[in-house]
mmCIF file of the C-alpha atoms, coordinates in Angstrom:
data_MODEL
# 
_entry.id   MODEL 
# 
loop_
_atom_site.group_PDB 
_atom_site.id 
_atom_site.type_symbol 
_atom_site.label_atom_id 
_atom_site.label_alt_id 
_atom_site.label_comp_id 
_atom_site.label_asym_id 
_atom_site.label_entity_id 
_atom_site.label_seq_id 
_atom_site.pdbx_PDB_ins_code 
_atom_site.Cartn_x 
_atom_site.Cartn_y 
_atom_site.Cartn_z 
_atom_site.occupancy 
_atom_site.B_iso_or_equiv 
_atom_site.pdbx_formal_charge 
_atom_site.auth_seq_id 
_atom_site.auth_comp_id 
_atom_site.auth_asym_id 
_atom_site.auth_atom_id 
_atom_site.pdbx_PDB_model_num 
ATOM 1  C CA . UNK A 1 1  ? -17.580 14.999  12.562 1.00 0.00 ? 1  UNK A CA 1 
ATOM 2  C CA . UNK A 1 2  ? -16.804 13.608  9.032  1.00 0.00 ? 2  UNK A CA 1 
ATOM 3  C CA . UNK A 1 3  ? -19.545 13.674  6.356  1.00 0.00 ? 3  UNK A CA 1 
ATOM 4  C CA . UNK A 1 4  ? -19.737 9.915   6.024  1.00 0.00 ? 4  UNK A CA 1 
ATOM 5  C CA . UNK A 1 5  ? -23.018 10.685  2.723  1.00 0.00 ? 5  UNK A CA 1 
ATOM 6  C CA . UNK A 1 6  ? -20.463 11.291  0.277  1.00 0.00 ? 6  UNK A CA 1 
ATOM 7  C CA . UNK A 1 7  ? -18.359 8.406   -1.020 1.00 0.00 ? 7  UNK A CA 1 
ATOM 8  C CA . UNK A 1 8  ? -14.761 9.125   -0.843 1.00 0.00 ? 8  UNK A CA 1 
ATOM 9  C CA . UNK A 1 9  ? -12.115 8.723   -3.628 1.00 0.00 ? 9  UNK A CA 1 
ATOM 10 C CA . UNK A 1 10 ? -9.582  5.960   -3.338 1.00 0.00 ? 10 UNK A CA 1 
ATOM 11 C CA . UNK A 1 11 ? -6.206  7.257   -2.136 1.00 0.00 ? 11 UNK A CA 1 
ATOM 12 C CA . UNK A 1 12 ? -2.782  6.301   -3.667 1.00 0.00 ? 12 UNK A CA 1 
ATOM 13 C CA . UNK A 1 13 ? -0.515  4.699   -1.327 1.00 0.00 ? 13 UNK A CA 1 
ATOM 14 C CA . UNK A 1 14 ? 3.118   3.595   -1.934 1.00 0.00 ? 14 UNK A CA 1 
ATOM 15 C CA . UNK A 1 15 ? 4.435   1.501   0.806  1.00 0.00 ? 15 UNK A CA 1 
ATOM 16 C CA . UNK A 1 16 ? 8.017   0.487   1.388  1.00 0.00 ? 16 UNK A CA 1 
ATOM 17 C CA . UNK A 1 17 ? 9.043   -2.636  2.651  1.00 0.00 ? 17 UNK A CA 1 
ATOM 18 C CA . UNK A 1 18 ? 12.643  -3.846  3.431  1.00 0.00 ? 18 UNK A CA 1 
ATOM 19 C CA . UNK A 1 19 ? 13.407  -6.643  0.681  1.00 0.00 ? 19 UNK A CA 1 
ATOM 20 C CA . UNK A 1 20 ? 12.577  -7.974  -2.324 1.00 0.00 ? 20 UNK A CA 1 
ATOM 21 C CA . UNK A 1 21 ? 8.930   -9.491  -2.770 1.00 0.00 ? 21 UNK A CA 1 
ATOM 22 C CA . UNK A 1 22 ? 8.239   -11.693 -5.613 1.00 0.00 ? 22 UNK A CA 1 
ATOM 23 C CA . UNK A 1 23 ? 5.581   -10.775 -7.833 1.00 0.00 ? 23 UNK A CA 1 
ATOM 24 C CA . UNK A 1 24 ? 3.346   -13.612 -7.141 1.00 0.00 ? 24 UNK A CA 1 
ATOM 25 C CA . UNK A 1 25 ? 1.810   -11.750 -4.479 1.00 0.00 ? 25 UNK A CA 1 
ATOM 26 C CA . UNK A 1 26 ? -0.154  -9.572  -6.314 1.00 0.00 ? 26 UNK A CA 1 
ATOM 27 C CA . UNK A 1 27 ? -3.219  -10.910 -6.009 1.00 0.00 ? 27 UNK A CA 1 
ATOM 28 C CA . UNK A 1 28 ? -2.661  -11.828 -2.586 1.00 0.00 ? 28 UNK A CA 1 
ATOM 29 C CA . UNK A 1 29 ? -2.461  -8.097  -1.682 1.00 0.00 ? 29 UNK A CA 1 
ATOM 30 C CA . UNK A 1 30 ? -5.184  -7.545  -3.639 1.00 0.00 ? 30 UNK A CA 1 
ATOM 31 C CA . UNK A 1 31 ? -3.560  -6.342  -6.936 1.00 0.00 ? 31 UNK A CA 1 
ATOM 32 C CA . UNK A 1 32 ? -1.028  -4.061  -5.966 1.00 0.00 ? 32 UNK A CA 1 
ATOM 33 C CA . UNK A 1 33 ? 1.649   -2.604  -8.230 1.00 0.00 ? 33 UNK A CA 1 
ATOM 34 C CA . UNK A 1 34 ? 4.618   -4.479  -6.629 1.00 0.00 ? 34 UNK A CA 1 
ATOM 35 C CA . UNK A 1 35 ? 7.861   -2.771  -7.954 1.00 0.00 ? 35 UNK A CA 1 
ATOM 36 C CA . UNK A 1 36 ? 11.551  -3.911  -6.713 1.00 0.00 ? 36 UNK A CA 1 
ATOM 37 C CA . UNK A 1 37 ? 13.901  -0.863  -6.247 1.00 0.00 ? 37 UNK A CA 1 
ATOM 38 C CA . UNK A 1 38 ? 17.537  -0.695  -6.383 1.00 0.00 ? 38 UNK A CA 1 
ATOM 39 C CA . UNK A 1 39 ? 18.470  -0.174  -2.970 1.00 0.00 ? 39 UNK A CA 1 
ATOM 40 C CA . UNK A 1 40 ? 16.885  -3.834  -2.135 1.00 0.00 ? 40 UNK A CA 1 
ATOM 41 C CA . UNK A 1 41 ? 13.786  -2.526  -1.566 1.00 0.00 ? 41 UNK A CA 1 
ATOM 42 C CA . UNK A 1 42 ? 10.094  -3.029  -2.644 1.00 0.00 ? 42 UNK A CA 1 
ATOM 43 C CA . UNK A 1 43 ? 7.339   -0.360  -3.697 1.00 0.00 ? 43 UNK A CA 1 
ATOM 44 C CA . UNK A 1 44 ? 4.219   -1.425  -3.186 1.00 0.00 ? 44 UNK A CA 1 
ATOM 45 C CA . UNK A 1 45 ? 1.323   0.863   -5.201 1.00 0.00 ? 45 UNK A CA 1 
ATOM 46 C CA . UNK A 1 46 ? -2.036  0.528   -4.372 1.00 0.00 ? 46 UNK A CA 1 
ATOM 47 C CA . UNK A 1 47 ? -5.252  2.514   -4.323 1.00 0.00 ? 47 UNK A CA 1 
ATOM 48 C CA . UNK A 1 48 ? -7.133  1.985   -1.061 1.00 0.00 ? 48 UNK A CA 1 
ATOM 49 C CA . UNK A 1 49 ? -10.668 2.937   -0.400 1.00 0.00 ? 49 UNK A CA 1 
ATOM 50 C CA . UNK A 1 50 ? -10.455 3.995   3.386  1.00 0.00 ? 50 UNK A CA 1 
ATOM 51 C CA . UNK A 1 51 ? -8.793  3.902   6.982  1.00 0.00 ? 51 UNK A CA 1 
ATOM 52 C CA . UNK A 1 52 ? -9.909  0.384   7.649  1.00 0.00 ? 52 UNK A CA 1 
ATOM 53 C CA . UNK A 1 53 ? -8.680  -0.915  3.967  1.00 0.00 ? 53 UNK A CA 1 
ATOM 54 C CA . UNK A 1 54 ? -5.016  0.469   4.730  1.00 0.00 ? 54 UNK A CA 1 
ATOM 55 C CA . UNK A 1 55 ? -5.007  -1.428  8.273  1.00 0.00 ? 55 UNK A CA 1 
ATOM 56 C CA . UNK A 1 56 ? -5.979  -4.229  6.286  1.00 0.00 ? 56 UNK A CA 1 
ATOM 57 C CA . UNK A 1 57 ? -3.430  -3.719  4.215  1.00 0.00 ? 57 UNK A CA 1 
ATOM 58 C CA . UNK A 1 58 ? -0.801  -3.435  6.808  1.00 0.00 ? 58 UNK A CA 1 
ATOM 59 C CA . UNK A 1 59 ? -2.075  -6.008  8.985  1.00 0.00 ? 59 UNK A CA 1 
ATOM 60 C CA . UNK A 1 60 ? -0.963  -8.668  5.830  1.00 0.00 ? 60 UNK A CA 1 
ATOM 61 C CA . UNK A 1 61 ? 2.334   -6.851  5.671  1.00 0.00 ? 61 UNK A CA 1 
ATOM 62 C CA . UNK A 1 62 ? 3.051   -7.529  9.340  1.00 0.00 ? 62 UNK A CA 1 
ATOM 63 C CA . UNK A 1 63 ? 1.508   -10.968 9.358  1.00 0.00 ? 63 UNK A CA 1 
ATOM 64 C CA . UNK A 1 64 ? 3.602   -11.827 6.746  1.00 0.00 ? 64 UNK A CA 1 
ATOM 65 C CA . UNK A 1 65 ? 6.629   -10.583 8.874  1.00 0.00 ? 65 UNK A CA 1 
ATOM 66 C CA . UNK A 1 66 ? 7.773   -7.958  6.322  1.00 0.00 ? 66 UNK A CA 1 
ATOM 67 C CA . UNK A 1 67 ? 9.818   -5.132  7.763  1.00 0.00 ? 67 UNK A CA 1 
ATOM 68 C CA . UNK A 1 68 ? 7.543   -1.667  7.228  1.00 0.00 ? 68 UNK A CA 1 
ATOM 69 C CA . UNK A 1 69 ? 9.919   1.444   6.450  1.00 0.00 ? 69 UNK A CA 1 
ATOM 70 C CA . UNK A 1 70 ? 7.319   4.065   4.868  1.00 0.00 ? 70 UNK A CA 1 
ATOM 71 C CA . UNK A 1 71 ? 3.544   4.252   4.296  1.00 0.00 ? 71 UNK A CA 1 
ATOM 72 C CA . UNK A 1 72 ? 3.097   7.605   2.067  1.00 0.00 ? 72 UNK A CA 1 
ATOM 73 C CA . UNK A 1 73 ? -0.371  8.844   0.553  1.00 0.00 ? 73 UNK A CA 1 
ATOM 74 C CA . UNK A 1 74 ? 0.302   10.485  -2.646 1.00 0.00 ? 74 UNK A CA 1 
ATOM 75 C CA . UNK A 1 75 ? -2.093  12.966  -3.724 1.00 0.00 ? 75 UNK A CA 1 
ATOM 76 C CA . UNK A 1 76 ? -3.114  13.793  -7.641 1.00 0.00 ? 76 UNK A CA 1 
ATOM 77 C CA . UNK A 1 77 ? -0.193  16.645  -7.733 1.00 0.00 ? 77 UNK A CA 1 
ATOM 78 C CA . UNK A 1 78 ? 2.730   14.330  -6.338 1.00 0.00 ? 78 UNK A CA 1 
ATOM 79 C CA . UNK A 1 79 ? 2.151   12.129  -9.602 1.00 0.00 ? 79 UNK A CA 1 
# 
């Protein structure tokens, strides 16, 4: 069973949607990095503190009908 004393460090998570999504929904994601990549995709960046803040997460993404392609955690030596 997990430790659940110690407070975990936020995790870096870049998240791939198919589309472009405007900026304005930053703050509605909570202030993401929201970056638009050349293959007509978007790169959302965001530092999330747990399991139930990354369902969160992806429960907006769906809600808002986006289509999901990746969900990658990128750890200190990936940057």
């Amino acid at each position: 069973m997990a430790n659940t004393q110690n407070q975990a460090q936020p995790t870096q998570y870049h998240i791939r949607l198919q589309g472009y999504l405007d900026s304005e929904w930053v703050d509605w994601f909570g202030g993401v990095t929201i970056t638009l990549l050349d293959d007509g995709t978007t790169l959302l960046i965001c530092q999330i503190v747990d399991q139930s803040a990354l369902h969160g997460l992806l429960r907006q993404i769906r809600d808002l009908g986006l289509r999901l392609i990746s969900v990658n955690s990128v750890h200190d030596s990936q940057l």
